[in-house]
PyMOL commands that place a pseudoatom at each C-alpha (Angstrom):
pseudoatom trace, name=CA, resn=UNK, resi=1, chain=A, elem=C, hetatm=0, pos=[-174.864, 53.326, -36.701]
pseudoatom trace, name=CA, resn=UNK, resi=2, chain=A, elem=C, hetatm=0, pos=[-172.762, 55.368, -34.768]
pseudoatom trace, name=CA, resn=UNK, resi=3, chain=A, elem=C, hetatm=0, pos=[-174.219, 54.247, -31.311]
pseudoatom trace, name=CA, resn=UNK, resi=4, chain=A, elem=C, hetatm=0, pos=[-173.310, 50.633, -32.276]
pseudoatom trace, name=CA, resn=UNK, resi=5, chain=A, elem=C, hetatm=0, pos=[-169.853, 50.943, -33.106]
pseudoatom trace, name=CA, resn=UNK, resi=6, chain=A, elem=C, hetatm=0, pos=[-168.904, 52.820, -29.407]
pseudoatom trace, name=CA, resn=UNK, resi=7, chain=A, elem=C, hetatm=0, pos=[-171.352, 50.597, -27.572]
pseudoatom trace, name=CA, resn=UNK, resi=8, chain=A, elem=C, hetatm=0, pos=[-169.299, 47.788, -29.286]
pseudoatom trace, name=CA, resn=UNK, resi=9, chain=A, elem=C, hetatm=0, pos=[-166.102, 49.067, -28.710]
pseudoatom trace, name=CA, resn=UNK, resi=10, chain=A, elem=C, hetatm=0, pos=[-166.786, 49.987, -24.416]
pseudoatom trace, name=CA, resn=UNK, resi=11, chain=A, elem=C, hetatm=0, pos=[-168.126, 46.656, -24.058]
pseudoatom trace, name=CA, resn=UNK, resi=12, chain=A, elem=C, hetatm=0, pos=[-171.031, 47.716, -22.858]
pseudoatom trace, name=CA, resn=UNK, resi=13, chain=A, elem=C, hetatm=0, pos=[-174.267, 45.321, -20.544]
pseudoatom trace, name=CA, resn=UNK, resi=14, chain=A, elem=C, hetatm=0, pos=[-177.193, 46.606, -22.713]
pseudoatom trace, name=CA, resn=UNK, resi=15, chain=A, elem=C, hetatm=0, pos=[-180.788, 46.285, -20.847]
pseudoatom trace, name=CA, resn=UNK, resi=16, chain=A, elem=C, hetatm=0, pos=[-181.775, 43.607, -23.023]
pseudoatom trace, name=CA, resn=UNK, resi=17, chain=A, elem=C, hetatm=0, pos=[-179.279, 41.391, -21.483]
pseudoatom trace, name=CA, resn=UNK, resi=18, chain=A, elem=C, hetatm=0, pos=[-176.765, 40.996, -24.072]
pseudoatom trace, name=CA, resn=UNK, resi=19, chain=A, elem=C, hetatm=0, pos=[-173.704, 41.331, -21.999]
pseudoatom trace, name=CA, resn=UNK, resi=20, chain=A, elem=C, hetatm=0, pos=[-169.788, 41.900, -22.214]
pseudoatom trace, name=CA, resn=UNK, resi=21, chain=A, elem=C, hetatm=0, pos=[-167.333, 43.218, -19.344]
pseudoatom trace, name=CA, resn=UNK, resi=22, chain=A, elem=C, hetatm=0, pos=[-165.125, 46.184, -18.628]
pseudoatom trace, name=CA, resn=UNK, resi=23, chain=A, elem=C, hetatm=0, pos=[-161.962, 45.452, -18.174]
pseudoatom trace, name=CA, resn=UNK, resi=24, chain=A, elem=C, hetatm=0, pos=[-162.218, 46.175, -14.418]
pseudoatom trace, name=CA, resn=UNK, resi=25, chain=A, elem=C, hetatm=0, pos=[-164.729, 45.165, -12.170]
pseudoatom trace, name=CA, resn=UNK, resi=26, chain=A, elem=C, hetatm=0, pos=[-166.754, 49.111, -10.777]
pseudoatom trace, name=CA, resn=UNK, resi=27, chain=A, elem=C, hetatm=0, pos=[-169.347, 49.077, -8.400]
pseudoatom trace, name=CA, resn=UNK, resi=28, chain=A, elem=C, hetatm=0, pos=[-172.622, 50.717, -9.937]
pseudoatom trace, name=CA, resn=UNK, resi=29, chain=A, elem=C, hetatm=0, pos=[-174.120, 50.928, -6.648]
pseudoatom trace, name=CA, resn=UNK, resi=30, chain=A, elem=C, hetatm=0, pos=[-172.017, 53.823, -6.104]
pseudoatom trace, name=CA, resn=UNK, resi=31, chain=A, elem=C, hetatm=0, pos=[-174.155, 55.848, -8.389]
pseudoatom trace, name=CA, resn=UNK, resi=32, chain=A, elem=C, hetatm=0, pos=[-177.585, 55.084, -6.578]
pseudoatom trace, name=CA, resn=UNK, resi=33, chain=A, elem=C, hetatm=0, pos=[-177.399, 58.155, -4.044]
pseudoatom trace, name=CA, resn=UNK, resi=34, chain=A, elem=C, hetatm=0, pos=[-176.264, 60.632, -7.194]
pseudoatom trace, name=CA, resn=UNK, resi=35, chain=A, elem=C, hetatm=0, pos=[-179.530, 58.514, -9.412]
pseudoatom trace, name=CA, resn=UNK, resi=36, chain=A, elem=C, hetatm=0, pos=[-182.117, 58.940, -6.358]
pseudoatom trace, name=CA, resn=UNK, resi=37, chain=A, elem=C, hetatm=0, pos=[-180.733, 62.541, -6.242]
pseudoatom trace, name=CA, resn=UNK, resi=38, chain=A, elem=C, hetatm=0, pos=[-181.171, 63.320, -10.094]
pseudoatom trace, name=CA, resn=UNK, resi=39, chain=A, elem=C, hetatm=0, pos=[-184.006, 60.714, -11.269]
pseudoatom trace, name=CA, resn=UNK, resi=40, chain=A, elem=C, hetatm=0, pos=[-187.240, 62.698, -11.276]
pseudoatom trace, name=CA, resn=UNK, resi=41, chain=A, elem=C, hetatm=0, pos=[-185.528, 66.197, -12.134]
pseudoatom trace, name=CA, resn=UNK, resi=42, chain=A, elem=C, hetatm=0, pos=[-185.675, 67.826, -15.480]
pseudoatom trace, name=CA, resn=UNK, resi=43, chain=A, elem=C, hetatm=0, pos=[-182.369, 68.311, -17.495]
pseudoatom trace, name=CA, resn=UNK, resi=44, chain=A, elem=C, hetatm=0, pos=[-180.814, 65.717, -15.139]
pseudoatom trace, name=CA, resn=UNK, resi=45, chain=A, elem=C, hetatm=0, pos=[-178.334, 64.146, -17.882]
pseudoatom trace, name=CA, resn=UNK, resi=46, chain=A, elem=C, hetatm=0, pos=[-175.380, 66.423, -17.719]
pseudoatom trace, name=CA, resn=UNK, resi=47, chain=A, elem=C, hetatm=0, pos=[-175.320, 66.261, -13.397]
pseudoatom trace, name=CA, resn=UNK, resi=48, chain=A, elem=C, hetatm=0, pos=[-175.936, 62.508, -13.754]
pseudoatom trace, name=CA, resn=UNK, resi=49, chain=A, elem=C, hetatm=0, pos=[-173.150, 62.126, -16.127]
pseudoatom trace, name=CA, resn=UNK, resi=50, chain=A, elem=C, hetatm=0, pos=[-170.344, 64.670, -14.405]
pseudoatom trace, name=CA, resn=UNK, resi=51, chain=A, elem=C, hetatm=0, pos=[-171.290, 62.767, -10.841]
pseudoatom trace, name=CA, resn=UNK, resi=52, chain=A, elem=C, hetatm=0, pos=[-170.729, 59.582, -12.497]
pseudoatom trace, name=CA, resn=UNK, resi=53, chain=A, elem=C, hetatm=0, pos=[-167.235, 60.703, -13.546]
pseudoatom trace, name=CA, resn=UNK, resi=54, chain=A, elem=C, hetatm=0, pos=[-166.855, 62.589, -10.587]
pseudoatom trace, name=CA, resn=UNK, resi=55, chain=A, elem=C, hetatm=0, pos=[-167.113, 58.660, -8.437]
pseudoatom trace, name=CA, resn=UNK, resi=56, chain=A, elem=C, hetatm=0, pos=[-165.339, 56.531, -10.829]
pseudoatom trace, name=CA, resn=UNK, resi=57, chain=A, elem=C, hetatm=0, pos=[-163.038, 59.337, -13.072]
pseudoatom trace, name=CA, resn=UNK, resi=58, chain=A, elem=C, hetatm=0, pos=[-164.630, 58.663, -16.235]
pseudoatom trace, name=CA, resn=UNK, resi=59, chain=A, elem=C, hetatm=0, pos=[-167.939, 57.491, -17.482]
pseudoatom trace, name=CA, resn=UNK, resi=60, chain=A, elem=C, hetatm=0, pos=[-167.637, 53.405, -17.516]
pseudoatom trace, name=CA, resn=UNK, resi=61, chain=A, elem=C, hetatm=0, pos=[-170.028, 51.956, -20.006]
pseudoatom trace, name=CA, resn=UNK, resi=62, chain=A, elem=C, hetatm=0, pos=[-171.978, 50.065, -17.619]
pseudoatom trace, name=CA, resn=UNK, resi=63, chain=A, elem=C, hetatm=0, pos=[-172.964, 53.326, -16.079]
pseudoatom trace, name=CA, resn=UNK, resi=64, chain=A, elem=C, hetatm=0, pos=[-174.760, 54.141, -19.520]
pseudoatom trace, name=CA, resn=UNK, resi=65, chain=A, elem=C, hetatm=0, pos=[-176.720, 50.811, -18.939]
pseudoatom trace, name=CA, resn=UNK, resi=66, chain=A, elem=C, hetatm=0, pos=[-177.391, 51.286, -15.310]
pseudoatom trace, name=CA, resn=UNK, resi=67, chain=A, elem=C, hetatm=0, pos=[-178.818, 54.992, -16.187]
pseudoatom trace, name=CA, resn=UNK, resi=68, chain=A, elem=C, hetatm=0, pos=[-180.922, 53.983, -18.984]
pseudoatom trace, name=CA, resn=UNK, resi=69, chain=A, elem=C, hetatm=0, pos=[-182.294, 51.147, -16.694]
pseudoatom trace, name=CA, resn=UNK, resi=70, chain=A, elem=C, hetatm=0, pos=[-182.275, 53.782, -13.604]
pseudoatom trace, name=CA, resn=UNK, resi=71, chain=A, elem=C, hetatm=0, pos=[-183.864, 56.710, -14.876]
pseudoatom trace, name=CA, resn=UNK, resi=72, chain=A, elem=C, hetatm=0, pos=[-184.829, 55.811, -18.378]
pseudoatom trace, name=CA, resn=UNK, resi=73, chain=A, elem=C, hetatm=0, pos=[-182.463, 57.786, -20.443]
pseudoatom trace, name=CA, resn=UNK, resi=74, chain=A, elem=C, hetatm=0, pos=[-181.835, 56.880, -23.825]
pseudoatom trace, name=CA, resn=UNK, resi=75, chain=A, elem=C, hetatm=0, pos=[-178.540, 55.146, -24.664]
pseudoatom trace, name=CA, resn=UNK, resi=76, chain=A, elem=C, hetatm=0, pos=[-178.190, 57.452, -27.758]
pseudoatom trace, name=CA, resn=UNK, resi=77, chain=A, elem=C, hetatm=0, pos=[-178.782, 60.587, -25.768]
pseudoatom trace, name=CA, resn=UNK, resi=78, chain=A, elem=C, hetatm=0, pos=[-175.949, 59.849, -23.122]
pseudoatom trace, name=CA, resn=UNK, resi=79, chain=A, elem=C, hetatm=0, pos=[-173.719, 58.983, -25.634]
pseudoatom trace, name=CA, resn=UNK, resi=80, chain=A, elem=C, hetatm=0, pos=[-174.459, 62.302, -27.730]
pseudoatom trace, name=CA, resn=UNK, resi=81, chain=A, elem=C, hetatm=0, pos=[-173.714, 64.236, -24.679]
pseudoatom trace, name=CA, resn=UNK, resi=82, chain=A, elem=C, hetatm=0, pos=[-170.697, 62.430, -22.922]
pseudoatom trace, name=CA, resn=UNK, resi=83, chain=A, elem=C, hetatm=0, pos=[-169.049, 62.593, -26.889]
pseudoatom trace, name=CA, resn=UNK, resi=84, chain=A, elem=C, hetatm=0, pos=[-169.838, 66.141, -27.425]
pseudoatom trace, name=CA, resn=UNK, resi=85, chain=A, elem=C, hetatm=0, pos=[-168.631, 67.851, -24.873]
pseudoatom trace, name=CA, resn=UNK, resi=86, chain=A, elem=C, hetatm=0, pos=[-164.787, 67.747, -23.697]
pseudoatom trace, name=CA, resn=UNK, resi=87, chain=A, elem=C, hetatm=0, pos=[-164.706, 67.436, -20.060]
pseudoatom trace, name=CA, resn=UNK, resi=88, chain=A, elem=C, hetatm=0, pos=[-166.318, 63.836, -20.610]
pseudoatom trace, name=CA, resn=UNK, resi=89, chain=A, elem=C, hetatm=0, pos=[-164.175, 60.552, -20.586]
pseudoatom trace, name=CA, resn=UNK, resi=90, chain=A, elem=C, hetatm=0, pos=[-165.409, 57.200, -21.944]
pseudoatom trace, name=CA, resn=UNK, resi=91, chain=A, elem=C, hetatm=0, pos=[-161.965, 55.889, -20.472]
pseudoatom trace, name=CA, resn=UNK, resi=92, chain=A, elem=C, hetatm=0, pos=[-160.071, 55.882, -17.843]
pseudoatom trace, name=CA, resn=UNK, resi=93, chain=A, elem=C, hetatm=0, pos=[-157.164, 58.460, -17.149]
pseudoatom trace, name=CA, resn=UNK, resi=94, chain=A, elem=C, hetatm=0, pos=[-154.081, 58.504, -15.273]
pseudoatom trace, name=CA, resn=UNK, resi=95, chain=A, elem=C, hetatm=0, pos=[-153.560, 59.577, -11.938]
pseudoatom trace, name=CA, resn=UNK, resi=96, chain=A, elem=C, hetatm=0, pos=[-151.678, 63.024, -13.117]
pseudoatom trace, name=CA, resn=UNK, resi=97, chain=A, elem=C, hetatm=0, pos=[-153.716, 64.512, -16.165]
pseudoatom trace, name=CA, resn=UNK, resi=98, chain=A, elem=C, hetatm=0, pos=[-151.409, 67.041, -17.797]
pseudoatom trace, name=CA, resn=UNK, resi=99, chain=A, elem=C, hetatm=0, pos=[-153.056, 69.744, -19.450]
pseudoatom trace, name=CA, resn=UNK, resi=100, chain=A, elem=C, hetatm=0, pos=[-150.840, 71.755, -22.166]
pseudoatom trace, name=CA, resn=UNK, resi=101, chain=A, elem=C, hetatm=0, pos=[-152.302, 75.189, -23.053]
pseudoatom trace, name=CA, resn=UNK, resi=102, chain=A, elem=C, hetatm=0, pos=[-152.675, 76.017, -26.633]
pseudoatom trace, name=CA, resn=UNK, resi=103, chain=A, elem=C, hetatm=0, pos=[-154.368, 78.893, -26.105]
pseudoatom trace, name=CA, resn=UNK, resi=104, chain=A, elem=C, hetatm=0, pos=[-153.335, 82.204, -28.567]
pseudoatom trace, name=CA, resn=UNK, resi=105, chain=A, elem=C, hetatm=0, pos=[-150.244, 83.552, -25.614]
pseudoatom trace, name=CA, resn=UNK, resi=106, chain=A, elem=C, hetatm=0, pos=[-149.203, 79.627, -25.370]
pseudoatom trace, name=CA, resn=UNK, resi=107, chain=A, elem=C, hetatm=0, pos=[-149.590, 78.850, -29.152]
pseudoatom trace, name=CA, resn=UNK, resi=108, chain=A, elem=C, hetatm=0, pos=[-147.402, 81.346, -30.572]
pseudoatom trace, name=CA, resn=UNK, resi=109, chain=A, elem=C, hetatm=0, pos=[-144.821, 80.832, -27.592]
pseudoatom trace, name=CA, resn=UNK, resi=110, chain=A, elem=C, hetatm=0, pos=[-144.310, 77.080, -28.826]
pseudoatom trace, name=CA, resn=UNK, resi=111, chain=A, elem=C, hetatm=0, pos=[-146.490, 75.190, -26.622]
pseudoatom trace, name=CA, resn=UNK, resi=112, chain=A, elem=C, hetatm=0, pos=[-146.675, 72.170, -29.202]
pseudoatom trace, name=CA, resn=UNK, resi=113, chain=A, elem=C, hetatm=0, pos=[-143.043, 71.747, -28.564]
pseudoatom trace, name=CA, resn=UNK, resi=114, chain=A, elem=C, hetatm=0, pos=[-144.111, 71.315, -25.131]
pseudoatom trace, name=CA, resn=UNK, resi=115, chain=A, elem=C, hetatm=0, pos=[-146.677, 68.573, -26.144]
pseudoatom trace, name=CA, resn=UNK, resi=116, chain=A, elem=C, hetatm=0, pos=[-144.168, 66.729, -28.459]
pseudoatom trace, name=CA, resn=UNK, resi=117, chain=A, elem=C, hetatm=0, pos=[-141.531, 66.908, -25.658]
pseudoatom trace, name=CA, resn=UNK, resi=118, chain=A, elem=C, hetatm=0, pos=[-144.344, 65.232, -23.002]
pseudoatom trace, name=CA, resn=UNK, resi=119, chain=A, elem=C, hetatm=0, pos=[-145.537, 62.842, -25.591]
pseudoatom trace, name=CA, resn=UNK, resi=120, chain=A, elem=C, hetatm=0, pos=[-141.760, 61.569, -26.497]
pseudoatom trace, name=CA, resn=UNK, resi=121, chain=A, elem=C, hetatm=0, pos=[-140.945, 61.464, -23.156]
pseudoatom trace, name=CA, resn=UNK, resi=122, chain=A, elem=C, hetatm=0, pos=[-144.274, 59.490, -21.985]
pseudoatom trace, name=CA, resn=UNK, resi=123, chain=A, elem=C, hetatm=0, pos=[-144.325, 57.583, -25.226]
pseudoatom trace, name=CA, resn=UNK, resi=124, chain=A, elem=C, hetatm=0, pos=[-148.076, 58.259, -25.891]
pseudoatom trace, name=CA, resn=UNK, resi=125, chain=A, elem=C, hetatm=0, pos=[-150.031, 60.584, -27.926]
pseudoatom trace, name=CA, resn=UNK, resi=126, chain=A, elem=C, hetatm=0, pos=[-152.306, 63.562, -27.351]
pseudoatom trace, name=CA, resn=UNK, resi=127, chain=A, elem=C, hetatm=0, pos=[-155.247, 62.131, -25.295]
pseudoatom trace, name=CA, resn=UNK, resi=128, chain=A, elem=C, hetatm=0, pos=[-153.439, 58.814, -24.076]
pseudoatom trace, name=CA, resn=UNK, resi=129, chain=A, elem=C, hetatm=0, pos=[-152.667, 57.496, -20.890]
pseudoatom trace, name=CA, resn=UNK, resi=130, chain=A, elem=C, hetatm=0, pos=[-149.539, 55.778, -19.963]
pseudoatom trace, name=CA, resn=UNK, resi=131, chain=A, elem=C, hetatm=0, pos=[-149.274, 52.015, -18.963]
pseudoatom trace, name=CA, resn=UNK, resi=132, chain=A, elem=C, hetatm=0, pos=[-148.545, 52.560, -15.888]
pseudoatom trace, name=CA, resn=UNK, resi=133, chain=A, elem=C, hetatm=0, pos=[-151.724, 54.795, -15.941]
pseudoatom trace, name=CA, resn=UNK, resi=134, chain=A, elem=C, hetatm=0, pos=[-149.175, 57.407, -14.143]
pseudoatom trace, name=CA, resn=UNK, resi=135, chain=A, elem=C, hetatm=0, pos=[-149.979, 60.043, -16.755]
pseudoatom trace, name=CA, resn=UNK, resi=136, chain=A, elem=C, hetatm=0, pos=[-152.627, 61.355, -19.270]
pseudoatom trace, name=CA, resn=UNK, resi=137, chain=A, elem=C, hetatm=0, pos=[-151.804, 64.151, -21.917]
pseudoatom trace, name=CA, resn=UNK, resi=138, chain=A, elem=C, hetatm=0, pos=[-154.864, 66.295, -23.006]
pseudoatom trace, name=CA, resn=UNK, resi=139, chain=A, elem=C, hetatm=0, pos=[-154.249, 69.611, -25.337]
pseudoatom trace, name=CA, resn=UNK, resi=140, chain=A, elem=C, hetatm=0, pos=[-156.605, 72.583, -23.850]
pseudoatom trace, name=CA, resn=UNK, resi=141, chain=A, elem=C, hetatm=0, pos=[-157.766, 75.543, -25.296]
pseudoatom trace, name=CA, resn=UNK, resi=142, chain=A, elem=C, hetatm=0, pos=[-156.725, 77.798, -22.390]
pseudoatom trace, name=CA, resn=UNK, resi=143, chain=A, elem=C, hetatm=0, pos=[-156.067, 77.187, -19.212]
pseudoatom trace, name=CA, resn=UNK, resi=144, chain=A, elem=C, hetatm=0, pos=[-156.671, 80.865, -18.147]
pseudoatom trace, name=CA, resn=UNK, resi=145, chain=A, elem=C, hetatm=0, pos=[-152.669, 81.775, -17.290]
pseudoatom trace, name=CA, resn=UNK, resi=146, chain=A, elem=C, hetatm=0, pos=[-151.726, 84.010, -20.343]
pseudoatom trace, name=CA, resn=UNK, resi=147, chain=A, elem=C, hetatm=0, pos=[-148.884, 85.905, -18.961]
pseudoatom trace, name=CA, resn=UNK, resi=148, chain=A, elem=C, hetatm=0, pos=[-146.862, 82.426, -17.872]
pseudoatom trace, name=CA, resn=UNK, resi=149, chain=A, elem=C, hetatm=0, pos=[-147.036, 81.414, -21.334]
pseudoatom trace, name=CA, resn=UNK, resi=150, chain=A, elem=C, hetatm=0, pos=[-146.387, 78.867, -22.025]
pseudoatom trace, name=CA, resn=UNK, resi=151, chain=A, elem=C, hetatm=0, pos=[-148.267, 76.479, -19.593]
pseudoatom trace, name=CA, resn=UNK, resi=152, chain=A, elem=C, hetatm=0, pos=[-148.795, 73.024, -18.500]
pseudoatom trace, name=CA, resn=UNK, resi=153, chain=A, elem=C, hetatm=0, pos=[-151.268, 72.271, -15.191]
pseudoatom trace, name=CA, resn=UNK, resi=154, chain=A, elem=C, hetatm=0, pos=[-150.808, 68.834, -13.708]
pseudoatom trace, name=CA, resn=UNK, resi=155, chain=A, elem=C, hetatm=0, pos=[-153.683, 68.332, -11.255]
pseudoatom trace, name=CA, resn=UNK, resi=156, chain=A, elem=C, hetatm=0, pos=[-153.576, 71.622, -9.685]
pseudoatom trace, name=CA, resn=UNK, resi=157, chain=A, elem=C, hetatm=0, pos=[-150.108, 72.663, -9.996]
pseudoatom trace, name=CA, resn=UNK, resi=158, chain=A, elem=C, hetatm=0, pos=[-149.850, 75.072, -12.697]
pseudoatom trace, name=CA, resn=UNK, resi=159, chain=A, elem=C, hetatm=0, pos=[-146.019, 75.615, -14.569]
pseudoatom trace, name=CA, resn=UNK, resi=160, chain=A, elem=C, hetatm=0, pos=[-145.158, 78.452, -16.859]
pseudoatom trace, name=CA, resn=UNK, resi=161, chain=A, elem=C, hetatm=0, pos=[-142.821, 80.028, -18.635]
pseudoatom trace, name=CA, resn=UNK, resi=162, chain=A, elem=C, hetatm=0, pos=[-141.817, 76.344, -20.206]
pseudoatom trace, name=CA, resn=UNK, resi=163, chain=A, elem=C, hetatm=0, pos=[-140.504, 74.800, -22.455]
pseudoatom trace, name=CA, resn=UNK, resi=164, chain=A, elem=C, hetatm=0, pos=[-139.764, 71.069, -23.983]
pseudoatom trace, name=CA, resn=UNK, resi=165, chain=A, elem=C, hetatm=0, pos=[-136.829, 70.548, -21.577]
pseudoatom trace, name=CA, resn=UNK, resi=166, chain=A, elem=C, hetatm=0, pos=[-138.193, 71.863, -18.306]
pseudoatom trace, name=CA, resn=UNK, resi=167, chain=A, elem=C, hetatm=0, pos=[-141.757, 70.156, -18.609]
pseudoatom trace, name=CA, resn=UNK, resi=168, chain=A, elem=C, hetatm=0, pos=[-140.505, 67.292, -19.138]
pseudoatom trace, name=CA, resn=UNK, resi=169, chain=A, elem=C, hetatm=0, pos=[-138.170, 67.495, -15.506]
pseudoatom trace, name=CA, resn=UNK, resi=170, chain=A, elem=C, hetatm=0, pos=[-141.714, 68.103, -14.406]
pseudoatom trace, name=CA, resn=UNK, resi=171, chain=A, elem=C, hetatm=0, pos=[-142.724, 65.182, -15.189]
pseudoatom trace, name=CA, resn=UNK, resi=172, chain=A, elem=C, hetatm=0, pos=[-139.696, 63.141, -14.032]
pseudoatom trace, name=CA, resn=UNK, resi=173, chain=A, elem=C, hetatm=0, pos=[-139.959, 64.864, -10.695]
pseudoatom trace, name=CA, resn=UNK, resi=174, chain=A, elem=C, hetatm=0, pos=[-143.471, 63.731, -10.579]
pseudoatom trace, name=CA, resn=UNK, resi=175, chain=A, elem=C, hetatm=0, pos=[-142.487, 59.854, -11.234]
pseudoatom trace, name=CA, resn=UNK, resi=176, chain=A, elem=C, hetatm=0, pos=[-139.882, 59.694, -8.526]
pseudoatom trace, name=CA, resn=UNK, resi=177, chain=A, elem=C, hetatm=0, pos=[-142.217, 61.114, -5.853]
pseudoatom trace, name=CA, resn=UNK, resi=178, chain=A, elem=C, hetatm=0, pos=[-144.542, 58.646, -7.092]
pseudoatom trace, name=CA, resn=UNK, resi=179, chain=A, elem=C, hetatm=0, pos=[-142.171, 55.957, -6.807]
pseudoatom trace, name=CA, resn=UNK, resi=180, chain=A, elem=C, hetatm=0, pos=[-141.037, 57.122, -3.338]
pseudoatom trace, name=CA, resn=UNK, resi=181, chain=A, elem=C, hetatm=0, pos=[-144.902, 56.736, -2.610]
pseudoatom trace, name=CA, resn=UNK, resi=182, chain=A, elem=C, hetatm=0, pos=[-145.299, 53.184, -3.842]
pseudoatom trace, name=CA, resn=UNK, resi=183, chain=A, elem=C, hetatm=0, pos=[-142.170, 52.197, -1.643]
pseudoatom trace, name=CA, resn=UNK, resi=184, chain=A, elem=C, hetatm=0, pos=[-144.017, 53.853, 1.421]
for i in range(1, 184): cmd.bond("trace and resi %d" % i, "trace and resi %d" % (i + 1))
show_as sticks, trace
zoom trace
C-alpha cells in the first residue's frame, strides 16, 4: 500500500510504537500551541499541516505521528493531503528555494534553459536540494510576473528578463554573501 511505502521511506514513530528516527533530532513540542489551537475545529488538517511547515520548513514525519496521536487524524488522510497538494514538503529544503516560472510568457521565452542552467550549475535536479542545503530548485506554474519573462524568485527577490547565464550569477552572488555570512 501506498501509505506503507512513504511511511517506510520518512522513517516515521507510528503510535503503535514501532519506531525509527529522522535524520535530525525536531522538537514536536513546538507544534502543541498550533495543536491546542486547531484540535477541536472542523477542517483543521490543512492549518495543522501548513503551521507545521510553517515551524520546522517542511512536514517531518514524526509530526504525522504526533498529529494522529494529538488530534486523532488518520495517517492516510495527512499523507493524502501533504502529497496532493504542492506547497507541501515531506523534506527538508534549502535555505534559498529558487522558483523558475514556467508559466505560458516564461515557457515560450526559454525558461527550461534557465532550469537546466541552475540545475548544472547546482548539480541537482528539479525538486532537489543541494548538500550544502544552500539551495532548492522547484519548477512553478507562474509566479505572477509575465511581462519580466522569463523569471526566477529566490525567497522574495524576484529576477526577470533572464536567461541561463545571468541566473546562474544569481546564484553565485547568493553563495558568496552566504559565505561572507558564515565567516561573520
Amino acid at each position: 500500500m501506498r501509505i506503507n511505502r512513504i511511511i517506510n521511506q520518512q522513517n516515521i514513530h507510528l503510535p503503535n510504537g514501532e519506531s525509527n528516527t529522522e535524520l535530525e533530532e525536531i522538537d514536536l513540542n513546538l507544534i502543541d500551541p498550533l495543536i491546542q489551537k486547531y484540535k477541536f475545529k472542523q477542517g483543521n488538517l490543512i492549518p495543522l499541516l501548513q503551521g507545521v511547515q510553517d515551524i520546522f520548513g517542511y512536514l517531518p514525519a514524526d509530526s504525522f505521528a504526533k498529529l494522529n496521536q494529538d488530534v486523532g487524524i488518520e495517517l492516510s488522510a495527512m499523507y493524502g493531503v501533504a502529497t496532493f497538494y504542492s506547497q507541501f514538503r515531506l523534506n527538508p529544503v534549502g535555505k534559498n528555494i529558487i522558483k523558475v516560472c514556467h508559466g505560458t510568457a516564461c515557457h515560450v521565452q526559454n525558461a527550461s534553459k534557465i532550469t537546466e542552467a541552475i540545475m548544472d550549475s547546482l548539480k541537482i535536479k528539479d525538486g532537489e536540494t543541494t548538500e550544502d542545503n544552500l539551495f532548492t530548485l522547484e519548477s512553478v506554474a507562474c509566479l505572477g510576473c509575465c511581462s519580466l519573462a522569463p523569471v526566477m524568485m529566490i525567497g522574495d527577490e524576484t529576477y526577470g528578463k533572464l536567461d541561463g547565464k545571468k541566473s546562474v550569477k544569481v546564484i553565485k552572488t547568493i553563495k558568496i554573501q552566504e559565505a561572507k555570512l558564515a565567516k561573520e
